[in-house]
N, CA, C and O atoms as a Tripos MOL2 file, in Angstrom:
@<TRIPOS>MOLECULE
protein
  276   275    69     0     0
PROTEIN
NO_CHARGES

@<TRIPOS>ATOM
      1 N          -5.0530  -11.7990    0.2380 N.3       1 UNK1
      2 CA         -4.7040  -10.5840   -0.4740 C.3       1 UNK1
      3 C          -4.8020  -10.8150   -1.9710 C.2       1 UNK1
      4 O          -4.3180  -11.8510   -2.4260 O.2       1 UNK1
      5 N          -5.4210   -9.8850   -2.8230 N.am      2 UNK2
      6 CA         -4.9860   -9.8440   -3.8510 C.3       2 UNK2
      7 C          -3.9300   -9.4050   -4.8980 C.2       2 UNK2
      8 O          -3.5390   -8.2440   -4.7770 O.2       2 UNK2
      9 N          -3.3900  -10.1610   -5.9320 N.am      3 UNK3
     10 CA         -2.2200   -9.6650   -5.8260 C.3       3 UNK3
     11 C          -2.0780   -9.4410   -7.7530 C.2       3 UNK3
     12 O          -2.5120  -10.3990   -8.3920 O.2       3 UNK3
     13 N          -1.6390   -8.5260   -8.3910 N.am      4 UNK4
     14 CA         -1.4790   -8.5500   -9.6360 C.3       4 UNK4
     15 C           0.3730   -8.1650   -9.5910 C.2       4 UNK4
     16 O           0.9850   -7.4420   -8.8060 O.2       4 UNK4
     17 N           0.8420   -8.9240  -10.6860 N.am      5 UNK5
     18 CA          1.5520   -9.0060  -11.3060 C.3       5 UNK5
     19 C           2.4990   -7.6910  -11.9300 C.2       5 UNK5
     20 O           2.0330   -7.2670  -12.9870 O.2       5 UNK5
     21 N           3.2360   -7.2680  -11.6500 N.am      6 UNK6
     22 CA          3.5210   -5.8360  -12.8370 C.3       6 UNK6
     23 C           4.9240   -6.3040  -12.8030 C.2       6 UNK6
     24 O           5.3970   -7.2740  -12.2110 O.2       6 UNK6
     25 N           5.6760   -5.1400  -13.7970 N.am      7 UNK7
     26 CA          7.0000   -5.3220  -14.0920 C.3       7 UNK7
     27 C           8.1980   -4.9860  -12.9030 C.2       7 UNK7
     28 O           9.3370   -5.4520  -12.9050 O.2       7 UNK7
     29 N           7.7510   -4.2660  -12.1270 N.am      8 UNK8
     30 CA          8.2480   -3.4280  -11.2410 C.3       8 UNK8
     31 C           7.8740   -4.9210  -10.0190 C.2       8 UNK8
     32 O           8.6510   -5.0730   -9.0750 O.2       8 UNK8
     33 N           7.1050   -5.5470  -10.1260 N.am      9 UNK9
     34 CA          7.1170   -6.1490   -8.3850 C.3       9 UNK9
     35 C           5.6870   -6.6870   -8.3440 C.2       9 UNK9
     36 O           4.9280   -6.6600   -9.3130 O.2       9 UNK9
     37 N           5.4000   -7.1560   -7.1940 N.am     10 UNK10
     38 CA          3.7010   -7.3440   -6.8460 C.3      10 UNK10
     39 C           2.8650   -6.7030   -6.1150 C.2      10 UNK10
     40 O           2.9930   -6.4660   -4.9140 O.2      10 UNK10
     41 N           1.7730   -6.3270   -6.9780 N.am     11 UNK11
     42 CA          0.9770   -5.4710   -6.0150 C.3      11 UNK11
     43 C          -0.1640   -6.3410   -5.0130 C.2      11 UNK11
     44 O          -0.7620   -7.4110   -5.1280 O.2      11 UNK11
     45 N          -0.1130   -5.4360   -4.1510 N.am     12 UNK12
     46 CA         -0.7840   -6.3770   -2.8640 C.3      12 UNK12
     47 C          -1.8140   -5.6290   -2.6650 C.2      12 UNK12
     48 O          -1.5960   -4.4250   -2.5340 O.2      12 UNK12
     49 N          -3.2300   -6.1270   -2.5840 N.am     13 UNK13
     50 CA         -4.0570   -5.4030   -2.2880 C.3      13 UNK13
     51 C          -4.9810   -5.8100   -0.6060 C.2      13 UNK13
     52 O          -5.3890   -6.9530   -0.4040 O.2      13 UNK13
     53 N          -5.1370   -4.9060    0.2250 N.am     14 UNK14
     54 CA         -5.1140   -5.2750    1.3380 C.3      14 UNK14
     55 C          -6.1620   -6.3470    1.9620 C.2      14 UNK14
     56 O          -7.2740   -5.8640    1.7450 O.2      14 UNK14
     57 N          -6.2890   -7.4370    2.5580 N.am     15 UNK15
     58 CA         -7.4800   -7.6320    3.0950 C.3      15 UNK15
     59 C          -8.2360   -7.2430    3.9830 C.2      15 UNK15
     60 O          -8.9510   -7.9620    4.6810 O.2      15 UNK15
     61 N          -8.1480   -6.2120    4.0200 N.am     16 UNK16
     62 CA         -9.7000   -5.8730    4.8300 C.3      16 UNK16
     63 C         -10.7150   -4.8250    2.8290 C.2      16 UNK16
     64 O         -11.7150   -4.1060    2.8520 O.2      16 UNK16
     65 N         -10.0560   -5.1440    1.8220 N.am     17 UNK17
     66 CA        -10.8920   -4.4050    0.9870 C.3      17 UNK17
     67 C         -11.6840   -5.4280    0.9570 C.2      17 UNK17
     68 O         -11.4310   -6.6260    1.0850 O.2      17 UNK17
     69 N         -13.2640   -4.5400    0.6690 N.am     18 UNK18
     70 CA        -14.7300   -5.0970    1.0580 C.3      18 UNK18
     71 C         -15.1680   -4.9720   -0.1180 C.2      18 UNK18
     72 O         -16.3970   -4.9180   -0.1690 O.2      18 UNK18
     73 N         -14.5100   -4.8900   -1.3210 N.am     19 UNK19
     74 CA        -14.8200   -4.7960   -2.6100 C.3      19 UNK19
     75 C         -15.8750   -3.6260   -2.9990 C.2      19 UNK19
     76 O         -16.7650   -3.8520   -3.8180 O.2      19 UNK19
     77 N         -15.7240   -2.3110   -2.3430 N.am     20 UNK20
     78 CA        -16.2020   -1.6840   -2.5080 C.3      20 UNK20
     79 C         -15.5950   -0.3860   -3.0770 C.2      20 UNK20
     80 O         -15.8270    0.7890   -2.7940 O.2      20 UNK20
     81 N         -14.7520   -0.9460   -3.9620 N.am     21 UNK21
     82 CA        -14.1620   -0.0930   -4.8510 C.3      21 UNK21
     83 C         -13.0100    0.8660   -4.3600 C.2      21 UNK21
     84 O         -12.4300    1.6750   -5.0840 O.2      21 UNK21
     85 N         -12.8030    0.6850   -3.2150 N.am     22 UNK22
     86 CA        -12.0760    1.6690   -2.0540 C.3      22 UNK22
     87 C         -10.6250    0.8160   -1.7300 C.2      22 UNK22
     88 O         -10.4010    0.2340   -0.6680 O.2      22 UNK22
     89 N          -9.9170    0.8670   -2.6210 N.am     23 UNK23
     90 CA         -8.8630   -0.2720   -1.9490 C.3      23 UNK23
     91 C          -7.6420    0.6340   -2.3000 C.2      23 UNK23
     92 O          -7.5480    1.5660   -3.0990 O.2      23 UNK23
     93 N          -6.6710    0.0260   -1.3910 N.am     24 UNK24
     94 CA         -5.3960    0.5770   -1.7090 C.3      24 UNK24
     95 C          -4.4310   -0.8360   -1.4010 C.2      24 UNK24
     96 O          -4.6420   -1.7890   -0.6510 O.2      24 UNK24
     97 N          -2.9770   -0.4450   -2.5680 N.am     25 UNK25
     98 CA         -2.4630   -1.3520   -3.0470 C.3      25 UNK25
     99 C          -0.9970   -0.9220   -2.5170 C.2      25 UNK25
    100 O          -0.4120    0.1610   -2.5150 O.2      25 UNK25
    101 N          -0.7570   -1.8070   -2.2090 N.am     26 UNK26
    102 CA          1.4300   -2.0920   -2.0480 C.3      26 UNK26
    103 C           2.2800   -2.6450   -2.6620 C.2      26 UNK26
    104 O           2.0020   -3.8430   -2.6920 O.2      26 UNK26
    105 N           3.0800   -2.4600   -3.1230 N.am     27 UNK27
    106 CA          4.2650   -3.4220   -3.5770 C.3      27 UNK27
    107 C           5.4350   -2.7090   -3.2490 C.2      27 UNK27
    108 O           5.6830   -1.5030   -3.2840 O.2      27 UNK27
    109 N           6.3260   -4.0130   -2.8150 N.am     28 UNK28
    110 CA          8.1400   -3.9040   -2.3110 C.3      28 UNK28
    111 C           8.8930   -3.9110   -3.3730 C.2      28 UNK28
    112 O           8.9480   -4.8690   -4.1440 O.2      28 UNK28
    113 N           9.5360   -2.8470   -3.5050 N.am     29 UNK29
    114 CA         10.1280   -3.1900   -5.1340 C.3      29 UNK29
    115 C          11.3730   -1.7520   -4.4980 C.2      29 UNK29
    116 O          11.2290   -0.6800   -3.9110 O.2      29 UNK29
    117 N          12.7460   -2.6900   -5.1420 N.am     30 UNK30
    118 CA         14.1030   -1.8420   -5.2210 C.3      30 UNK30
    119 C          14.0640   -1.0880   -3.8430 C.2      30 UNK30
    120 O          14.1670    0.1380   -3.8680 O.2      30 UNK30
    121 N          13.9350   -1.6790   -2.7550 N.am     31 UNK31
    122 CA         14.3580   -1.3030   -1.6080 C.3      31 UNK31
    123 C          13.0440    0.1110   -0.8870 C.2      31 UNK31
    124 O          13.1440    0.8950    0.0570 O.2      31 UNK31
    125 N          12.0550   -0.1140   -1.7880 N.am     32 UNK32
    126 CA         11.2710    0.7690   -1.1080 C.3      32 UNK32
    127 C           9.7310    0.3070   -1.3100 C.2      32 UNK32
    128 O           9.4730   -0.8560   -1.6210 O.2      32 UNK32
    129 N           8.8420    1.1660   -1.1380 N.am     33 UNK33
    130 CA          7.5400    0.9640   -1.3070 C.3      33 UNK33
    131 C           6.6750    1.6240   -1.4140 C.2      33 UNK33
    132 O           6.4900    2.6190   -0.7130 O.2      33 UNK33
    133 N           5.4330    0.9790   -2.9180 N.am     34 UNK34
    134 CA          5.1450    1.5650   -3.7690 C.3      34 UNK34
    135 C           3.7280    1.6600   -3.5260 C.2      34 UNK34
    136 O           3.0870    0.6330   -3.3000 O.2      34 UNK34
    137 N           3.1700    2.8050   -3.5500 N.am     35 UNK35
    138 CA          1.4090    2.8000   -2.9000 C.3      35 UNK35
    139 C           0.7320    3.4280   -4.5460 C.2      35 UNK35
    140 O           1.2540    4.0340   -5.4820 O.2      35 UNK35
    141 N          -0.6080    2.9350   -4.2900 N.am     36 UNK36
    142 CA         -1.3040    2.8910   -5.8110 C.3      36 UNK36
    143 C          -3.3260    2.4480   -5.1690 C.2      36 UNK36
    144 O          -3.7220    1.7290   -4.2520 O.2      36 UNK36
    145 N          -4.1500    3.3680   -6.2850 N.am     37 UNK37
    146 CA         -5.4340    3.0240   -5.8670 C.3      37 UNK37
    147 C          -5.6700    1.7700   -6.5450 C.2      37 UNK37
    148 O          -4.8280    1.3830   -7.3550 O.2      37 UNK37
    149 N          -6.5460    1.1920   -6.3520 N.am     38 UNK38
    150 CA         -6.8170   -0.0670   -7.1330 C.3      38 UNK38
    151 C          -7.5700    0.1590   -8.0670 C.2      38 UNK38
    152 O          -7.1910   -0.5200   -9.0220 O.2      38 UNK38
    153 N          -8.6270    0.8770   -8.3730 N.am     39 UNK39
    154 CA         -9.4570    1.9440   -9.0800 C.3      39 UNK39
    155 C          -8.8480    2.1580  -10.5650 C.2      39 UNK39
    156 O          -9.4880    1.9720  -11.5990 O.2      39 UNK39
    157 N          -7.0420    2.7240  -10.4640 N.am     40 UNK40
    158 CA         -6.4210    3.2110  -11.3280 C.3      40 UNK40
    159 C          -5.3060    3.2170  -11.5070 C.2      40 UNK40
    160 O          -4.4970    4.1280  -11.3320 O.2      40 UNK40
    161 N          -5.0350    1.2500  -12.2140 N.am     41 UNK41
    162 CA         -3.9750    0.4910  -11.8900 C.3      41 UNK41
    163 C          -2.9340    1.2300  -13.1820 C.2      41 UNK41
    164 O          -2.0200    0.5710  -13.6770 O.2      41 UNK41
    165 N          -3.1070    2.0680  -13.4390 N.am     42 UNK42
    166 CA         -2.0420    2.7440  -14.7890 C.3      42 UNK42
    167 C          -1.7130    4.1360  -13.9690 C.2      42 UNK42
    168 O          -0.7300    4.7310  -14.4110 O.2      42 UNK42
    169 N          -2.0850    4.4810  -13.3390 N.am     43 UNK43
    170 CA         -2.3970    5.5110  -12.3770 C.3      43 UNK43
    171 C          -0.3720    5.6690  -11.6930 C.2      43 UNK43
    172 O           0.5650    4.8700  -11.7170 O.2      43 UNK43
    173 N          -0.5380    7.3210  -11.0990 N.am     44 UNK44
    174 CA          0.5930    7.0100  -10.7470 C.3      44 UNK44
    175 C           0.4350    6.3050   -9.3650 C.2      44 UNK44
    176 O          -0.6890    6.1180   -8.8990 O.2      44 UNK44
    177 N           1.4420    5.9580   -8.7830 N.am     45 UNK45
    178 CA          2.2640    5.4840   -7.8640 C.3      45 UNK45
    179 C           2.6340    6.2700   -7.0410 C.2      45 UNK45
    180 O           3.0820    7.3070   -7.5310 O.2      45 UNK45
    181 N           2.6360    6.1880   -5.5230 N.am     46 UNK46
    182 CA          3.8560    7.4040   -4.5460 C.3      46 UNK46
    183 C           4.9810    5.9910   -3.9470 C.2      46 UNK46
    184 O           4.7540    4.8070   -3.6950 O.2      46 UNK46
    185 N           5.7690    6.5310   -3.9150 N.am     47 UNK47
    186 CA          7.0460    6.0480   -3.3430 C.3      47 UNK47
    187 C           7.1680    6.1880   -2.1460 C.2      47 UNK47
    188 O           7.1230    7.3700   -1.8040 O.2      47 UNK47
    189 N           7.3340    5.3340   -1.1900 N.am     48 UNK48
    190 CA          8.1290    5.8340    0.0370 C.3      48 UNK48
    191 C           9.2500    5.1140    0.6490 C.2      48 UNK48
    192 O           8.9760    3.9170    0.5740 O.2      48 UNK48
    193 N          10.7300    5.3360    1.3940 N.am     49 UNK49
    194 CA         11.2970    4.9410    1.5120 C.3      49 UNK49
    195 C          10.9780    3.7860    2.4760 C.2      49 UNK49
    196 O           9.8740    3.8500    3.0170 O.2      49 UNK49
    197 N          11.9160    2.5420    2.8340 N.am     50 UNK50
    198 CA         11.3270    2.0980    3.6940 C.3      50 UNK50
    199 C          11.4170    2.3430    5.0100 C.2      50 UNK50
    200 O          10.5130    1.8450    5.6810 O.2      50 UNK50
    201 N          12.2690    2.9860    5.6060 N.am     51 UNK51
    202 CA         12.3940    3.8290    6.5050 C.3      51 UNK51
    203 C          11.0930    4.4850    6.9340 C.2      51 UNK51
    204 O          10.7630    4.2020    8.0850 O.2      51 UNK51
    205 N          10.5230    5.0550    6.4680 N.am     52 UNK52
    206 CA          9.6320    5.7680    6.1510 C.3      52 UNK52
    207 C           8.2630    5.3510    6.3400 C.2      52 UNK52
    208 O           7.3430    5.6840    7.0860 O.2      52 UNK52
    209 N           8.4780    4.3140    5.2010 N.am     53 UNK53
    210 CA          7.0160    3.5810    5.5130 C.3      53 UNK53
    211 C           6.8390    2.8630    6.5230 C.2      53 UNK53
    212 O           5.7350    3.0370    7.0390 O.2      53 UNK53
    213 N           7.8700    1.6830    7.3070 N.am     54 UNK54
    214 CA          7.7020    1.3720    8.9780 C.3      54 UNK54
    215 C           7.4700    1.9420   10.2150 C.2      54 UNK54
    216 O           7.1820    1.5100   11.3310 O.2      54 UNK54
    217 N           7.7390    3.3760    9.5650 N.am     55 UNK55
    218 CA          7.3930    4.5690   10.6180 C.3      55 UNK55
    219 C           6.2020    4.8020   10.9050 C.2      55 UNK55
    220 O           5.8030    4.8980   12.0660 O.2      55 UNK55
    221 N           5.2500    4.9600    9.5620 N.am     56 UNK56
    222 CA          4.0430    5.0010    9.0770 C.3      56 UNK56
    223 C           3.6740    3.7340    9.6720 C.2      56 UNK56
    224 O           3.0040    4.0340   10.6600 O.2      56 UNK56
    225 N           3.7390    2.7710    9.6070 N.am     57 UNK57
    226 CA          3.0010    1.4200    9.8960 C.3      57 UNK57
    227 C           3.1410    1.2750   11.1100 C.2      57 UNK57
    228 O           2.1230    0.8490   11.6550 O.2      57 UNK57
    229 N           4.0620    1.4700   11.8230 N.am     58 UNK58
    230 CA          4.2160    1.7960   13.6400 C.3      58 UNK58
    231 C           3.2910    2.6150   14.1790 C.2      58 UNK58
    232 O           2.6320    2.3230   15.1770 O.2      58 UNK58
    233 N           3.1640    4.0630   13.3150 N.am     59 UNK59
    234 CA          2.5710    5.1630   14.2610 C.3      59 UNK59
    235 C           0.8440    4.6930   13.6240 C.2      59 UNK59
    236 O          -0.1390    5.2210   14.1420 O.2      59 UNK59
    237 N           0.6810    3.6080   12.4160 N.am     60 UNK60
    238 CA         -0.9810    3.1080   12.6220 C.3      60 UNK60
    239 C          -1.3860    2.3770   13.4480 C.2      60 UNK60
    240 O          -2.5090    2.4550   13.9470 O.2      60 UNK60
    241 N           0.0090    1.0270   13.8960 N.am     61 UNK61
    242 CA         -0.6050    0.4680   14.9260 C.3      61 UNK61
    243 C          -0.7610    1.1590   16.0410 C.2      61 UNK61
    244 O          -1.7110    0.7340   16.6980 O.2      61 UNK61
    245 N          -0.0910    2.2460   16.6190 N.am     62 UNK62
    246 CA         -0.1600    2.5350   17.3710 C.3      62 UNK62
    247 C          -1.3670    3.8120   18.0230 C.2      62 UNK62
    248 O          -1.4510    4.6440   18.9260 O.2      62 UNK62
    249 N          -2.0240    3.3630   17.0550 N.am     63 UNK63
    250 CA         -3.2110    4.5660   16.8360 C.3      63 UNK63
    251 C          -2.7510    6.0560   16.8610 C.2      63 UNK63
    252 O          -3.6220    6.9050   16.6730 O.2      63 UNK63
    253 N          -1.5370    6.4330   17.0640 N.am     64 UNK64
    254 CA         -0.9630    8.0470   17.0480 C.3      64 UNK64
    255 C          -1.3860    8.9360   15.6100 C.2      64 UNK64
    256 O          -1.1250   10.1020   15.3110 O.2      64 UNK64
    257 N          -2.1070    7.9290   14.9030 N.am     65 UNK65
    258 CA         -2.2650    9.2470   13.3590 C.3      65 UNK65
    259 C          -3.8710    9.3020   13.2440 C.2      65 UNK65
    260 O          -4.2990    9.7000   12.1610 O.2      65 UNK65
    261 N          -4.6680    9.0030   14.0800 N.am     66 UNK66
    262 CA         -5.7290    9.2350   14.0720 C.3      66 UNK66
    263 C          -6.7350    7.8190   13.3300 C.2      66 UNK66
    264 O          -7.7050    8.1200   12.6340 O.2      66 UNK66
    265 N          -6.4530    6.6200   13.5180 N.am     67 UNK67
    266 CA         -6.5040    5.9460   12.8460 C.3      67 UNK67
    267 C          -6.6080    4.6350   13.0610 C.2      67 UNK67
    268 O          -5.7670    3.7890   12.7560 O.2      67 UNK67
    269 N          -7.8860    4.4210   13.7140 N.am     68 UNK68
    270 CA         -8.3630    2.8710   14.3910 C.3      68 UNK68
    271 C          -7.3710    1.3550   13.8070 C.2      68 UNK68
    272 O          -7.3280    0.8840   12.6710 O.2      68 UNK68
    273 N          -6.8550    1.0120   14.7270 N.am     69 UNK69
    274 CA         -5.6280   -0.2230   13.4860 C.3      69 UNK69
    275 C          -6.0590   -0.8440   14.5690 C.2      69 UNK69
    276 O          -5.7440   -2.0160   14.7750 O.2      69 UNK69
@<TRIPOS>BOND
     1     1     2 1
     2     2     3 1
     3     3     4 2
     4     3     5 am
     5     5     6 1
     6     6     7 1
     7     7     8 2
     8     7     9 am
     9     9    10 1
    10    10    11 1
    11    11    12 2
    12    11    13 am
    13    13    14 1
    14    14    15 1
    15    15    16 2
    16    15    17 am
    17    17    18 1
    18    18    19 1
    19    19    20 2
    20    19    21 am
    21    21    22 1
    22    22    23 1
    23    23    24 2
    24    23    25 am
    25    25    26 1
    26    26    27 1
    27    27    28 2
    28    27    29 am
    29    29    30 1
    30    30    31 1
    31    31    32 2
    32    31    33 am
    33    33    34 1
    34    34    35 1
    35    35    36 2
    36    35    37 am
    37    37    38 1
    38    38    39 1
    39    39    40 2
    40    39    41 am
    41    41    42 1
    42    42    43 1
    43    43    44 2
    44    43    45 am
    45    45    46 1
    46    46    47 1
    47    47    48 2
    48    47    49 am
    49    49    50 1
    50    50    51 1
    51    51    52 2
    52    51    53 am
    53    53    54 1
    54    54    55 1
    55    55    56 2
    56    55    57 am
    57    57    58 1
    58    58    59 1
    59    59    60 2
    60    59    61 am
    61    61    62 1
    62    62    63 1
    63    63    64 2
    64    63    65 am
    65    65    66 1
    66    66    67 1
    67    67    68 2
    68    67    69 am
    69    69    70 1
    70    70    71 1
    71    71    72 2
    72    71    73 am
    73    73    74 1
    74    74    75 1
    75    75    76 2
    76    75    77 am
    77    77    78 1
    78    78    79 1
    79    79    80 2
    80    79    81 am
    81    81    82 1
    82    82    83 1
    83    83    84 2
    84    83    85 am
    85    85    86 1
    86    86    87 1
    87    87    88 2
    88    87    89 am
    89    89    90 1
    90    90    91 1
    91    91    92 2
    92    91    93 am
    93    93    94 1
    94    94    95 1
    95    95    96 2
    96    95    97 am
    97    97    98 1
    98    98    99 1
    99    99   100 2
   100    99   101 am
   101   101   102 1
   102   102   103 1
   103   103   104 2
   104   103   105 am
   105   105   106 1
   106   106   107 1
   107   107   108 2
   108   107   109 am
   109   109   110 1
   110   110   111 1
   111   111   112 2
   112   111   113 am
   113   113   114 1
   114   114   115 1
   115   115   116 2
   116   115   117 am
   117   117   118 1
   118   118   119 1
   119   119   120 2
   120   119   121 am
   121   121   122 1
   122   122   123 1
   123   123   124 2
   124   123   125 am
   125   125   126 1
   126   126   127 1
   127   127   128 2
   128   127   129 am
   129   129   130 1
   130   130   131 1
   131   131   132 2
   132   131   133 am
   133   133   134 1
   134   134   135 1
   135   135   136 2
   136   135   137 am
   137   137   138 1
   138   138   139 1
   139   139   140 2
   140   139   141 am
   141   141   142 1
   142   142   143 1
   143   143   144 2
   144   143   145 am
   145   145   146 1
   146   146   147 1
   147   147   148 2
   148   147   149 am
   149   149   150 1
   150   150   151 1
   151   151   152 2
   152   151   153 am
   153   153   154 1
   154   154   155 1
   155   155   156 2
   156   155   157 am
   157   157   158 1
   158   158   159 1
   159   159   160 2
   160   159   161 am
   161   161   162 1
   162   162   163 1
   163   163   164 2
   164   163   165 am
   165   165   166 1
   166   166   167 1
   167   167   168 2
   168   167   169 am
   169   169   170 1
   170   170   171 1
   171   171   172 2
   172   171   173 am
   173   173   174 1
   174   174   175 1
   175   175   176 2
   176   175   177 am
   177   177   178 1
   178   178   179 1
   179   179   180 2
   180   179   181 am
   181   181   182 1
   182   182   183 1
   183   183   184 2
   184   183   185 am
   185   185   186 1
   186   186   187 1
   187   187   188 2
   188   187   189 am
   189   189   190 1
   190   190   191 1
   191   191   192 2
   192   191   193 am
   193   193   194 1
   194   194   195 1
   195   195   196 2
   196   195   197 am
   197   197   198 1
   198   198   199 1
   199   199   200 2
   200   199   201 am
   201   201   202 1
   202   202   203 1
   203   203   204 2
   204   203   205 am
   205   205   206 1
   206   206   207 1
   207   207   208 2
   208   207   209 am
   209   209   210 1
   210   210   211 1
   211   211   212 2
   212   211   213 am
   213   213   214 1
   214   214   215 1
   215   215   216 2
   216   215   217 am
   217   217   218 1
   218   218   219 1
   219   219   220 2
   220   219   221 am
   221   221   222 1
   222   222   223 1
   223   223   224 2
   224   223   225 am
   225   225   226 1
   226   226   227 1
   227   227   228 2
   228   227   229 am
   229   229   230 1
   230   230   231 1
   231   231   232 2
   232   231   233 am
   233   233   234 1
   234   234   235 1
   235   235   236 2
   236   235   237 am
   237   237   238 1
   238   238   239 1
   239   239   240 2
   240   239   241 am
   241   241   242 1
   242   242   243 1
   243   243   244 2
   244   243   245 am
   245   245   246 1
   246   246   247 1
   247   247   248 2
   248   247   249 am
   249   249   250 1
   250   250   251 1
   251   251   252 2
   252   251   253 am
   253   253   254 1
   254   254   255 1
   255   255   256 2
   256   255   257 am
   257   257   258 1
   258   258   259 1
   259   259   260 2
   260   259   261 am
   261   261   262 1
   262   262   263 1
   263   263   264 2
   264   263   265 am
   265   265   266 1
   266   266   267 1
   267   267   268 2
   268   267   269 am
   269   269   270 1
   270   270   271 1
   271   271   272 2
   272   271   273 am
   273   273   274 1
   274   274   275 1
   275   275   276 2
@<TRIPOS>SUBSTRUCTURE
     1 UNK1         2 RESIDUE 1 A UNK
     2 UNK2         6 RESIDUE 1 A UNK
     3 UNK3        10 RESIDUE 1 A UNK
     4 UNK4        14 RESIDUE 1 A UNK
     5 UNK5        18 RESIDUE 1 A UNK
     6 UNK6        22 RESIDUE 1 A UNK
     7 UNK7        26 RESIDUE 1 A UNK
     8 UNK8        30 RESIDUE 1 A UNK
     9 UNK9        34 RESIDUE 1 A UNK
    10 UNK10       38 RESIDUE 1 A UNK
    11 UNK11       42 RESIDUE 1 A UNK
    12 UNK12       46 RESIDUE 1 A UNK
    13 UNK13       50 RESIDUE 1 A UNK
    14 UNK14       54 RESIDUE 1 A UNK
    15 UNK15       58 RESIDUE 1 A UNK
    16 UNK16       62 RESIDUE 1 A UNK
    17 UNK17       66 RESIDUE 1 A UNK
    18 UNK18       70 RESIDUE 1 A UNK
    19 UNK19       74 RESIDUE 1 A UNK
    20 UNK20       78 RESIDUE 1 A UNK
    21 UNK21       82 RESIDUE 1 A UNK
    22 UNK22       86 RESIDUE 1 A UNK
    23 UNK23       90 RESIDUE 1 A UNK
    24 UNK24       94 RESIDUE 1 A UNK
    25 UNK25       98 RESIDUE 1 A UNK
    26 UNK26      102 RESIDUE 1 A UNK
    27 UNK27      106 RESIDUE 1 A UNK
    28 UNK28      110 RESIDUE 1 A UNK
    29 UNK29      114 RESIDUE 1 A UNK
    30 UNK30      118 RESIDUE 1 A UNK
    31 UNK31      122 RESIDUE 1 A UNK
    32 UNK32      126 RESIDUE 1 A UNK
    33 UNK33      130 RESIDUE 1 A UNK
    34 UNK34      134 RESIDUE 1 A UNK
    35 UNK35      138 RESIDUE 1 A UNK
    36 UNK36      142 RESIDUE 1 A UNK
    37 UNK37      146 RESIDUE 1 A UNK
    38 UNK38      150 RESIDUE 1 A UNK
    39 UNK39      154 RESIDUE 1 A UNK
    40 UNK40      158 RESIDUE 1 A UNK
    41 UNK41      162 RESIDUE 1 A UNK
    42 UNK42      166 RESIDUE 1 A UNK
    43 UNK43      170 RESIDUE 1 A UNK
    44 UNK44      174 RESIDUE 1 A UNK
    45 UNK45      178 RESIDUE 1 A UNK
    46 UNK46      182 RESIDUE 1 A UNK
    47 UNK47      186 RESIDUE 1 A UNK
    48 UNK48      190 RESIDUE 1 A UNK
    49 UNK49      194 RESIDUE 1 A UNK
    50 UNK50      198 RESIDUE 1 A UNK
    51 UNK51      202 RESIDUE 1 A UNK
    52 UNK52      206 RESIDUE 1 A UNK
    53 UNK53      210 RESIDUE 1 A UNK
    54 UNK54      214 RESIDUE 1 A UNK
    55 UNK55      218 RESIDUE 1 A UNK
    56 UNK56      222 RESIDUE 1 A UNK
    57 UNK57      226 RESIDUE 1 A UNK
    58 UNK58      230 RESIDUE 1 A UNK
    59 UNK59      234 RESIDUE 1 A UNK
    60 UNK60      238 RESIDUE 1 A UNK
    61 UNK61      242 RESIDUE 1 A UNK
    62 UNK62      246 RESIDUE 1 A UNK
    63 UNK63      250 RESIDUE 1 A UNK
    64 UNK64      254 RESIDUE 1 A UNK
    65 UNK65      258 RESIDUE 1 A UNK
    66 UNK66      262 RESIDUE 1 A UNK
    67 UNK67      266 RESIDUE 1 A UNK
    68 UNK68      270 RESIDUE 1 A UNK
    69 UNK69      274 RESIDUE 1 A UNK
């Protein structure tokens, strides 16, 4: 993974990006988690709780959102 540095936490960028400019980024920071393009690292940010986001990461593995995992 790649990972940059910020004030807020570390951003994680996923490995499966193929360096084709298409990446999306994570970081765990203050009890939640922070999504960002890689494209447009000044860019905003969405928040999601973490609640929230394990929900999300359950229903990808589980292919229920339309979404080969």
């Amino acid at each position: 993974m790649g990972r940059a540095t910020t004030p807020d936490g570390i951003w994680r960028k996923s490995s499966y990006s193929s360096g084709n400019g298409q990446c999306f980024e994570i970081a765990v920071r203050r009890g939640a988690v922070a999504t960002r393009d890689s494209k447009d690292l000044t860019g905003a940010a969405l928040t999601f709780g973490v609640d929230a986001w394990s929900a999300f990461v359950v229903g990808l593995r589980a292919g229920g959102l339309g979404v080969a995992g």
